[in-house]
C-alpha positions in Angstrom: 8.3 26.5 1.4 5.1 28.5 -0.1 2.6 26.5 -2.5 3.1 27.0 -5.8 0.2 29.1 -7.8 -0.7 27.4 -10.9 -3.3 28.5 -13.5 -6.0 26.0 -14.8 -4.7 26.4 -19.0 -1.7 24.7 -17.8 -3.8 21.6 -17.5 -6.0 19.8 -19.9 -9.0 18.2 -18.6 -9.9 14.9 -19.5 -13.0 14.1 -17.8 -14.6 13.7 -14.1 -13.3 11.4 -11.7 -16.1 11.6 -8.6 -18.3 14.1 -6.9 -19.7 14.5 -3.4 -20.9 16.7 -1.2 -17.4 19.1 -0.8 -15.5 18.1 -3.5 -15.7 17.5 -7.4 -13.0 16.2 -8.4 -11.5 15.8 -12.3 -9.0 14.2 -13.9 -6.3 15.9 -16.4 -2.5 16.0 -17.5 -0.1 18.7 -16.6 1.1 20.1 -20.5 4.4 21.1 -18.7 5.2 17.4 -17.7 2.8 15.0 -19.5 2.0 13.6 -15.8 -2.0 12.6 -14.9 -3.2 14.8 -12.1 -6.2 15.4 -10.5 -8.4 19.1 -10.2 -10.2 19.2 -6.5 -12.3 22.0 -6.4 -15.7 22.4 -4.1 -19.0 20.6 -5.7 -20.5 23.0 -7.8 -24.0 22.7 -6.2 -22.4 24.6 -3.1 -20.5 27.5 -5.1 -23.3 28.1 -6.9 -25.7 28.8 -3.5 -22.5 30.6 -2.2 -22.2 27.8 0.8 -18.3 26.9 -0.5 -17.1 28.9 2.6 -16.2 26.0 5.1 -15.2 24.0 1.9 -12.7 26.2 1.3 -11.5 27.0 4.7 -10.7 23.5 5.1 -8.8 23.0 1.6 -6.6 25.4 3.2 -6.2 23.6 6.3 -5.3 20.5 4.2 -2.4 22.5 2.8 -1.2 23.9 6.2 -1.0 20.2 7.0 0.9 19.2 3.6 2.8 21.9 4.3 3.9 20.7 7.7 3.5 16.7 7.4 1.9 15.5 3.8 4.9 16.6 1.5 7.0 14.4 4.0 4.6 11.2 3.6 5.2 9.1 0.5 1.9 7.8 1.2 0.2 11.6 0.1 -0.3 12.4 -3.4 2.3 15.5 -4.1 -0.1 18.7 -4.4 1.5 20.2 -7.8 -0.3 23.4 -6.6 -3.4 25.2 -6.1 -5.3 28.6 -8.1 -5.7 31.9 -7.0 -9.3 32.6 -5.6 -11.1 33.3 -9.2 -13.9 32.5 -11.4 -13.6 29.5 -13.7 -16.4 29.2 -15.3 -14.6 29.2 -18.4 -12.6 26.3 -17.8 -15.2 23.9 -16.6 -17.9 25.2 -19.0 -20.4 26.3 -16.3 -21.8 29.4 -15.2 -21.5 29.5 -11.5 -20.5 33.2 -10.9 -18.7 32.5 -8.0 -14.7 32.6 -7.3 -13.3 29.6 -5.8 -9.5 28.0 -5.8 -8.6 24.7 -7.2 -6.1 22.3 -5.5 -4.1 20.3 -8.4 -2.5 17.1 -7.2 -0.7 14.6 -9.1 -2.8 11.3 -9.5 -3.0 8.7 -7.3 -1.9 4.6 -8.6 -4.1 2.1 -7.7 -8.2 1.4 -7.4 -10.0 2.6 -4.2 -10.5 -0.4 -1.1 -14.0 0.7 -1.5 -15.2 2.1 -4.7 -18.0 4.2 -5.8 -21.4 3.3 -4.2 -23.2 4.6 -7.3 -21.5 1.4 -9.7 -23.3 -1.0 -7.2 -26.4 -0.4 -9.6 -23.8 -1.4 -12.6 -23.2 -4.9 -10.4 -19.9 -3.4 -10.0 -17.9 -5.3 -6.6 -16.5 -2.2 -5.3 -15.9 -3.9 -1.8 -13.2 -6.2 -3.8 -10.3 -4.0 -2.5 -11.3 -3.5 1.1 -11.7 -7.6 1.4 -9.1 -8.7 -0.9 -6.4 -6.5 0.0 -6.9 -5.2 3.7 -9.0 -7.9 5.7 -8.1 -11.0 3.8 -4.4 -10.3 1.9 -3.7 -14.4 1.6 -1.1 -13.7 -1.4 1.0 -10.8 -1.4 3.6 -9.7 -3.8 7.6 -10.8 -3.3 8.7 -8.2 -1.5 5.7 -7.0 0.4 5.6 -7.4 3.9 2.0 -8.9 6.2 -0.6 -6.5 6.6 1.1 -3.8 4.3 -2.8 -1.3 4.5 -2.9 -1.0 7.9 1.2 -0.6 7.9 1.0 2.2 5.8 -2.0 4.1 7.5 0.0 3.3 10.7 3.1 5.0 9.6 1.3 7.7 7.6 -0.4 8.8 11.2 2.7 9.0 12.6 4.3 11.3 10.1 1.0 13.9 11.1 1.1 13.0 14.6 4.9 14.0 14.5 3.7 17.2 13.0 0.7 17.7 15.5 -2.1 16.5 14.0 -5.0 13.5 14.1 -5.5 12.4 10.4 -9.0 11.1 10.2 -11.6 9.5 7.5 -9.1 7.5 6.2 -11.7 4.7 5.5 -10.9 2.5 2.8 -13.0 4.8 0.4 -10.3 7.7 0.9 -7.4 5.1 0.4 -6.1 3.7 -3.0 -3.9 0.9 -3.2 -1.9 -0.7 -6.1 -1.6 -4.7 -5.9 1.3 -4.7 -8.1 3.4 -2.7 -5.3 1.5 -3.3 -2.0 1.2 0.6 -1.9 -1.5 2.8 -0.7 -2.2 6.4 -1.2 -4.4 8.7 0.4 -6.5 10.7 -1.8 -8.6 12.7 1.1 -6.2 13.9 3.3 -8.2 16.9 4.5 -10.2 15.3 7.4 -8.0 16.3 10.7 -7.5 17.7 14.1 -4.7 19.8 15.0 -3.2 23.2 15.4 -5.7 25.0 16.6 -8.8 22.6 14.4 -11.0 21.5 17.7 -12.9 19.1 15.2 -13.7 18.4 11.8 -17.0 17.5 11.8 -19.1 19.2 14.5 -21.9 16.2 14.6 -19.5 13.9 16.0 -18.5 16.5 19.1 -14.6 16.6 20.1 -12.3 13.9 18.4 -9.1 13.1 18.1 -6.4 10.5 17.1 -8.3 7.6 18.9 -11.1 8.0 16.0 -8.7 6.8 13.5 -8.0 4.4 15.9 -11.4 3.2 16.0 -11.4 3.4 11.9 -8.5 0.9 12.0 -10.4 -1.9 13.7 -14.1 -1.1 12.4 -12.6 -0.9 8.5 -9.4 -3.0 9.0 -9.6 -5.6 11.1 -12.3 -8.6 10.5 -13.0 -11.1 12.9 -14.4 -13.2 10.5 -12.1 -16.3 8.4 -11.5 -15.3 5.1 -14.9 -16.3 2.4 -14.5 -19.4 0.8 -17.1 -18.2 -1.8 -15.5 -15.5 -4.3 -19.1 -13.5 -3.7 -18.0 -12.9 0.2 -15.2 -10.5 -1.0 -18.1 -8.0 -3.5 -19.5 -5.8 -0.7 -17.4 -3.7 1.0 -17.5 -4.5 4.8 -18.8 -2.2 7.9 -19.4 0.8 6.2 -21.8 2.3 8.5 -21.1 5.6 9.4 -19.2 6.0 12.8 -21.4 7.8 15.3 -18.8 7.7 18.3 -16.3 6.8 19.8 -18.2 5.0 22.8 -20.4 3.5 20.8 -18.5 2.0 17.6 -15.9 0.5 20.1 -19.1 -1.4 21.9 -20.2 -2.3 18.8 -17.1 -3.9 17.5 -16.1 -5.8 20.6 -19.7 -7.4 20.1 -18.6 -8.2 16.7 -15.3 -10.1 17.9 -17.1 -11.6 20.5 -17.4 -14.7 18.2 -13.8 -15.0 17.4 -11.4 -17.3 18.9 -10.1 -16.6 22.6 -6.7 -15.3 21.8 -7.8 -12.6 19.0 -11.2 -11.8 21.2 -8.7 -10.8 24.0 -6.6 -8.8 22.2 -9.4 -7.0 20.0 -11.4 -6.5 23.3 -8.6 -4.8 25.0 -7.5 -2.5 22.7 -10.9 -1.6 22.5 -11.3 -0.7 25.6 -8.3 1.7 25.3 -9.5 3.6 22.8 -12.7 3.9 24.2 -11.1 5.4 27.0 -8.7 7.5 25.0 -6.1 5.8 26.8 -3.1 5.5 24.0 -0.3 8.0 24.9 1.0 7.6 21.5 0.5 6.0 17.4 3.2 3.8 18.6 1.3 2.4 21.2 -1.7 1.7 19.4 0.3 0.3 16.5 1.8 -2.1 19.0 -1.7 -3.9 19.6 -3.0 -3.6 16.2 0.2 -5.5 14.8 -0.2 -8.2 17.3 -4.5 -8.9 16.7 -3.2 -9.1 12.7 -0.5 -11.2 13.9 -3.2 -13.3 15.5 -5.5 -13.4 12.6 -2.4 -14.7 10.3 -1.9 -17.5 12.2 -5.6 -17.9 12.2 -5.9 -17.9 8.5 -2.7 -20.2 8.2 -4.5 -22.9 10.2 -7.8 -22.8 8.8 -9.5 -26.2 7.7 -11.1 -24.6 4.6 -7.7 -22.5 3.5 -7.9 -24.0 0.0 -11.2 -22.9 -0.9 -10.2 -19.7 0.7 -7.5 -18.9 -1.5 -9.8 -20.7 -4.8 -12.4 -17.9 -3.7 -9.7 -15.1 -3.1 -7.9 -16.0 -6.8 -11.9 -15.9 -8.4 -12.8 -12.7 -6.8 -9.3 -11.0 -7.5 -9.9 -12.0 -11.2 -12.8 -9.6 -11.3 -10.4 -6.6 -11.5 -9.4 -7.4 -14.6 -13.1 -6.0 -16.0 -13.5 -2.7 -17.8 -14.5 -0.9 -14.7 -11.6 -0.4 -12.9 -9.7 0.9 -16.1 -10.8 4.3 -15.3 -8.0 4.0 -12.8 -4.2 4.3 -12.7 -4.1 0.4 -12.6 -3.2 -2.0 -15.0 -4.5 -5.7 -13.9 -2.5 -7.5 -16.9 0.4 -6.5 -15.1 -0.4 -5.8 -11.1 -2.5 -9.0 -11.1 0.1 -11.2 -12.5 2.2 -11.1 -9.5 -0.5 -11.4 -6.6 -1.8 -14.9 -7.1 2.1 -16.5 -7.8 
């Protein structure tokens, strides 16, 4: 099946939703179906000093791979469709001069596990759902299975492995989730290896699936008891930039040297796989993931200070209900209502 060409009047804008070094990206509703969607389209600083080349070159390697694994992933926001190579200075109200193709995607539900650095200076808690949600989910909605983040990511890799490929940055600032559901979705899910893609970022030299492995346990994984202040879930957690492989799996068994012996072990020895490259397979990895979570629930369920825990989870989950996250497809009267039971 081909992509579908769409033309930018068959959208109306309605304002911008982030911008960062490749991508700007806007908000707007398709006139056709009423449905919010979202306008990717490389940062205007780059077209505008004709360096959009590599930008674009892997927009359409993100569409090879939605092509061949993302349209089969419920976790992937459906791409409506993408432009023709063309000015559109016209529709954004800029005069860059330069063609360029726009990728149109429907609109992901949910708030980001991390949210926009910038807000920090606003006093904004973007980390609230990394920690609430992914490291320290003590109430889930009816329904929703332990652990449903790193679930999700799991099976999402899965689908791409299937299709050959490594999906990478899928840190929690690429990942949306909706606490009403338990869902995630991915809104970056251009960052991969594959078919003929040595690497995706050439500072970081060869990679492959065991750096998403490596994400897993540096973003999704905390050795650390829940807070039992609602202040320990505001900062998002470990959001250093991975340098390597080698190096970040060091780092992190250091970090659950201080757990207890049984979750040490296990963290410590899948650790050491991937900083071997030793998994044969997603499955395999998945395998030891699920049973250092499994380990950390049963941590959490014993823990002396459990009720102050879950006071400070309910206090910090409460801070979702402030203006700032309304820019989002998320509704906290509603999605709220059924976390804390």
């Amino acid at each position: 099946m081909g992509m579908e060409t769409v033309t930018l009047d068959r959208f109306e804008m309605v304002g911008p939703l982030g911008s960062g070094a490749d991508y700007d990206v806007r908000a707007a509703v398709d006139r056709q179906t009423g449905e919010p969607v979202v306008l990717k389209r490389p940062s205007p600083q780059t077209v505008r000093r004709q360096m959009h080349g590599p930008i674009e070159e892997r927009t359409a390697r993100a569409l090879e791979a939605y092509e061949r694994a993302g349209q089969y992933c419920d976790f992937v926001p459906r791409v409506v469709g993408v432009t023709e190579v063309a000015l559109h200075d016209e529709y954004f109200g800029e005069d860059l001069g330069q063609p360029y193709s726009v990728r149109v995607e429907e609109r992901a539900a949910g708030i980001p596990l991390v949210g926009d650095p910038r807000s920090r200076i606003l006093r904004v808690p973007i980390g609230l759902g990394q920690n609430l949600f992914a490291l320290h989910p003590l109430a889930l909605p009816d329904g929703v299975d332990d652990w449903p983040v790193q679930t999700q990511l799991l099976e999402a890799q899965e689908i791409y492995a299937n299709a050959g490929y490594a999906l990478l940055d899928l840190g929690p600032h690429n990942v949306f989730y909706s606490p009403g559901t338990g869902r995630i979705a991915l809104v970056d899910a251009s960052a991969l290896v594959g078919h003929g893609v040595e690497t995706s970022q050439a500072n970081r030299g060869r990679q492959d699936v065991h750096d998403f492995y490596v994400e897993m346990v540096k973003f999704y994984l905390a050795p650390e008891l829940p807070p039992t202040d609602a202040s320990g879930y505001f900062d998002p957690y470990n959001q250093r930039p991975v340098i390597s492989v080698e190096d970040e799996c060091d780092s992190l068994a250091g970090a659950f040297a201080m757990a207890g012996d049984t979750l040490r072990e296990a963290a410590t020895a899948c650790l050491g796989k991937v900083r071997q490259r030793a998994y044969t397979s997603v499955a395999d990895f998945a395998a030891d993931l699920r049973e250092c979570l499994g380990l950390i629930t049963i941590r959490n369920d014993d823990m002396s200070d459990r009720p102050a825990a879950m006071e400070a989870w309910v206090a910090a989950l409460h801070r979702l209900s402030e203006d700032h996250w309304t820019r989002y497809r998320f509704d906290a009267n509603t999605e709220l209502a059924v976390q804390a039971g």
